[in-house]
C-alpha positions in Angstrom: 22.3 -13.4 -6.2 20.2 -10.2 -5.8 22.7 -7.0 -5.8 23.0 -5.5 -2.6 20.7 -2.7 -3.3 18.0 -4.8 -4.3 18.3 -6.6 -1.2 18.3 -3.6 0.8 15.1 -2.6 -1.0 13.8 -5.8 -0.2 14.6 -5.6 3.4 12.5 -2.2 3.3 9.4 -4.3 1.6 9.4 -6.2 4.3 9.4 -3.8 7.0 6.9 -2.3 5.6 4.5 -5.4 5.1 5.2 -6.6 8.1 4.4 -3.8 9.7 0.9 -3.6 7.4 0.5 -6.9 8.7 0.0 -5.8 12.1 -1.6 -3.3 11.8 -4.4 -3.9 9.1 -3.3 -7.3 6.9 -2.7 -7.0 3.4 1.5 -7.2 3.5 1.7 -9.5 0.4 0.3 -6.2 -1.6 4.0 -5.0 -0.5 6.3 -7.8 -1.0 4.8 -9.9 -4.1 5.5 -6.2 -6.4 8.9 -5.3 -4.9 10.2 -9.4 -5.7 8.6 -8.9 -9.1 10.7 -5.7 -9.3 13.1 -7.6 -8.1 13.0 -9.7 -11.4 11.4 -12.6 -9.6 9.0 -13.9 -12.5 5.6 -14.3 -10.5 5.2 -18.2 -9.4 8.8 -17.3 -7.7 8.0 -14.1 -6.8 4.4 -15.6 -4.8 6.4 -18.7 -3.6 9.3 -16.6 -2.0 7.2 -14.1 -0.8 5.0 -16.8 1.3 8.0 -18.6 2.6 9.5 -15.3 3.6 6.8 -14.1 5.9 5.8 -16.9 6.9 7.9 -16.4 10.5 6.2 -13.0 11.5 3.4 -14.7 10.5 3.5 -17.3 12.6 4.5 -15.6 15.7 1.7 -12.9 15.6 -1.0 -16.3 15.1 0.6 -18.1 17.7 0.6 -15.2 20.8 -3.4 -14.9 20.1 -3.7 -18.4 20.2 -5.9 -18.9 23.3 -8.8 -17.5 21.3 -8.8 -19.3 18.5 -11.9 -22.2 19.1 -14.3 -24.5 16.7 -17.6 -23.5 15.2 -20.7 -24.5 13.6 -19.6 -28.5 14.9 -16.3 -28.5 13.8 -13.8 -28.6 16.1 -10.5 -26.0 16.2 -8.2 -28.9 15.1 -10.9 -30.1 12.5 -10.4 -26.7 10.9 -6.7 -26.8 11.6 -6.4 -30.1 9.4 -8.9 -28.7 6.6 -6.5 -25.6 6.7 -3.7 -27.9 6.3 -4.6 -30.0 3.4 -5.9 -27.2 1.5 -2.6 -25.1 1.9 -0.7 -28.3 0.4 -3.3 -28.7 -2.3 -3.0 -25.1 -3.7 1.0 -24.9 -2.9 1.5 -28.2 -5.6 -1.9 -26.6 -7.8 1.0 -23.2 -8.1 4.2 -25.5 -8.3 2.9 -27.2 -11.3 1.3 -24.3 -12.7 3.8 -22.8 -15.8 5.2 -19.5 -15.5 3.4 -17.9 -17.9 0.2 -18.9 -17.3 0.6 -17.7 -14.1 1.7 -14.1 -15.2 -1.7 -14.6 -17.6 -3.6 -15.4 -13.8 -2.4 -12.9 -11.6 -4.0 -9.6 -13.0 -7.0 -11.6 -11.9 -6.1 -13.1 -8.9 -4.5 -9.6 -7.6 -8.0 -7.8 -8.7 -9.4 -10.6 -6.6 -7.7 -10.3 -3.8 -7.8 -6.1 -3.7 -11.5 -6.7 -4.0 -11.7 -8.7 -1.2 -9.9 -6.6 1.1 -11.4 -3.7 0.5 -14.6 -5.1 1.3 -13.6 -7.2 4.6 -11.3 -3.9 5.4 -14.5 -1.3 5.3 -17.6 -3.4 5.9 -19.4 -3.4 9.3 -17.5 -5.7 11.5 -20.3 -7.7 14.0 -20.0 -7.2 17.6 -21.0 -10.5 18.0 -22.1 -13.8 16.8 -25.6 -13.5 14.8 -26.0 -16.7 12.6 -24.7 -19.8 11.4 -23.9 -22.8 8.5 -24.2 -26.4 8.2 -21.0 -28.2 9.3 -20.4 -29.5 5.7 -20.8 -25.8 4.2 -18.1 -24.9 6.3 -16.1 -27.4 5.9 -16.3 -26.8 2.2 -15.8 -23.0 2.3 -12.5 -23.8 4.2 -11.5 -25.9 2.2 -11.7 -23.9 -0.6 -10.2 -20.5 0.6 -7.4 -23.1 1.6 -6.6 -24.0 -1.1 -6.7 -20.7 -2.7 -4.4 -19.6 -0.2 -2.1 -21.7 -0.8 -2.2 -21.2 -4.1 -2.1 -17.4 -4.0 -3.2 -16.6 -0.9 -4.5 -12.1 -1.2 -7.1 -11.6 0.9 -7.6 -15.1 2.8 -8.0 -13.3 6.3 -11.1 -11.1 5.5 -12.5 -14.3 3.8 -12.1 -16.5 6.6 -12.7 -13.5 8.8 -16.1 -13.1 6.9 -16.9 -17.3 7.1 -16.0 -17.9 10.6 -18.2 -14.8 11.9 -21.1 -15.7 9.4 -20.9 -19.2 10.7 -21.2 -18.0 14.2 -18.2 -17.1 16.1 -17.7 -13.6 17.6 -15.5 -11.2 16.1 -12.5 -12.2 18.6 -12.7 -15.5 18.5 -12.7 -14.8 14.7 -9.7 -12.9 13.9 -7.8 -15.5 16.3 -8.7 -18.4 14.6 -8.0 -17.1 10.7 -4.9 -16.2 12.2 -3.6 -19.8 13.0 -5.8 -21.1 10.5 -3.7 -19.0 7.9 -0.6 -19.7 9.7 -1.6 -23.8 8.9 -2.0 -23.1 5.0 0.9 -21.6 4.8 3.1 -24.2 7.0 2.0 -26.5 4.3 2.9 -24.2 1.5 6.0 -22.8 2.7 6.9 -26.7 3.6 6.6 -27.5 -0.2 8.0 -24.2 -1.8 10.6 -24.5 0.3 11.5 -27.9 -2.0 10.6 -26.4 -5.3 14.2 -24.6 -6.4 12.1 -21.4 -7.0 12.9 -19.6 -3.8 15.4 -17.1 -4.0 16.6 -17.4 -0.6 18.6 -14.0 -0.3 15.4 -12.1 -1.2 13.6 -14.4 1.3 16.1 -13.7 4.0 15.8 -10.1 3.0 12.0 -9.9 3.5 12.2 -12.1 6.6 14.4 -9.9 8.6 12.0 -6.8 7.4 9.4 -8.4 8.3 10.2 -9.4 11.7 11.1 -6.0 12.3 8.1 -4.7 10.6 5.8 -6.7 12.8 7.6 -5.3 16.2 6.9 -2.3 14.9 3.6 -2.4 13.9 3.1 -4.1 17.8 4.6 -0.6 18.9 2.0 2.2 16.6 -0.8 -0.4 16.6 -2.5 2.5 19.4 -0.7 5.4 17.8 -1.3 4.8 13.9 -5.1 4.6 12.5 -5.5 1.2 11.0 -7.8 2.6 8.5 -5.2 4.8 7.0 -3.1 1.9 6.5 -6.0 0.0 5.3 -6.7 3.0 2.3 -3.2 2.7 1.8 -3.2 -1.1 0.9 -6.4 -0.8 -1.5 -4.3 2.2 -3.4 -1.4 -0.1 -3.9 -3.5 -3.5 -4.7 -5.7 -1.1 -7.6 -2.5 -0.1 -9.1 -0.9 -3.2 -9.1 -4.1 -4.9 -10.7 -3.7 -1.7 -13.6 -0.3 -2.3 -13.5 -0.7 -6.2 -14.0 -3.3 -6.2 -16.8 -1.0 -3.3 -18.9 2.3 -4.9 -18.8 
């Protein structure tokens, strides 16, 4: 059982992601380092920290819902259910991985992921739809980053974000439809971490209630708070934590 300082800490990592979340993405960058800190090792540490924000999550997918649509000939649910199968695929791919491999993996994976959002956070976003891929690439690509997410899961939404818009969707169709497409990995995931005995469940709870509030907040300065600030701030913490990660 966390002490109660270390669960008020917690709490405030998850405010804080979830309000990140809102406002730019990137909240695991927040809560995967505070529950190492927390002395979580990291397969616990990345399986509590997805079951924990999984609710805000959830609710932020689910009230942009009506946008969310198929492309490139495969349906909405078509992608749901690739989302799906992928999430459980990567959550058992991290449940079986050992400990310390994982600590070996996650300087990379974390360099990974900060790459990835740095790029999806500064590059051009289209204004609208401009090309497209074969149903099976798609298929495929989803499938992977799936997978991926569930096993890790940094920087999934700019590389769906960057597949659904290259495949042809518009930019608001887009960010809907990684959103519940995210949310569906990481039903799956949460579904099986939650099963694995590696949650800490008062750090979880901890997080959760932060991040609830964290995402009401971020609904509140998403007009009064640059996103771009908070997106510099992200790529700052990810590059230190990769240092930090290959040092220790």
């Amino acid at each position: 059982m966390p002490e109660l300082h270390t669960i008020l800490l917690l709490a405030a990592a998850g405010l804080f992601a979830g309000t990140q979340n809102a406002l730019a993405g990137g909240g695991s960058f927040i809560t995967f380092p505070a529950l190492l800190l927390a002395g979580l090792n990291p397969v616990a540490a990345n399986m509590t920290s997805t079951v924990a924000m999984f609710p805000s999550q959830a609710t932020s997918a689910v009230a942009g819902r009506k946008f969310a649509e198929g492309v490139s000939g495969l349906s909405f649910p078509q992608l749901f259910t690739i989302s799906m199968i992928g999430g459980i695929f990567g959550a058992i791919l991290l449940w079986i991985t050992p400990p310390t491999f994982f600590a070996k993996l996650v300087p990379w994976l974390v360099l990974f992921a900060t790459s990835m959002f740095a790029w999806g956070a500064f590059r051009r976003q289209p204004m609208q739809a401009a090309s497209s891929m074969p149903k099976w690439m798609l298929a495929m690509v989803q499938s992977c980053i799936s997978i991926y997410g569930g096993y890790f899961g940094g920087g999934i939404g700019f590389l769906m974000l960057a597949a659904l818009t290259i495949a042809g969707q518009q930019i608001r169709a887009a960010t809907a439809t990684k959103n519940m497409l995210a949310m569906a990995m990481n039903a799956s995931a949460t579904l099986i971490f939650a099963f694995s005995g590696m949650i800490s469940w008062p750090a979880a709870l901890a997080l959760c209630a932060g991040g609830i509030a964290g995402g009401l907040l971020g609904s509140w300065l998403i007009y009064r708070l640059p996103p771009q600030l908070m997106r510099i701030f992200v790529v700052i913490v990810g590059a230190v934590l990769t240092v930090y990660m290959f040092l220790r």
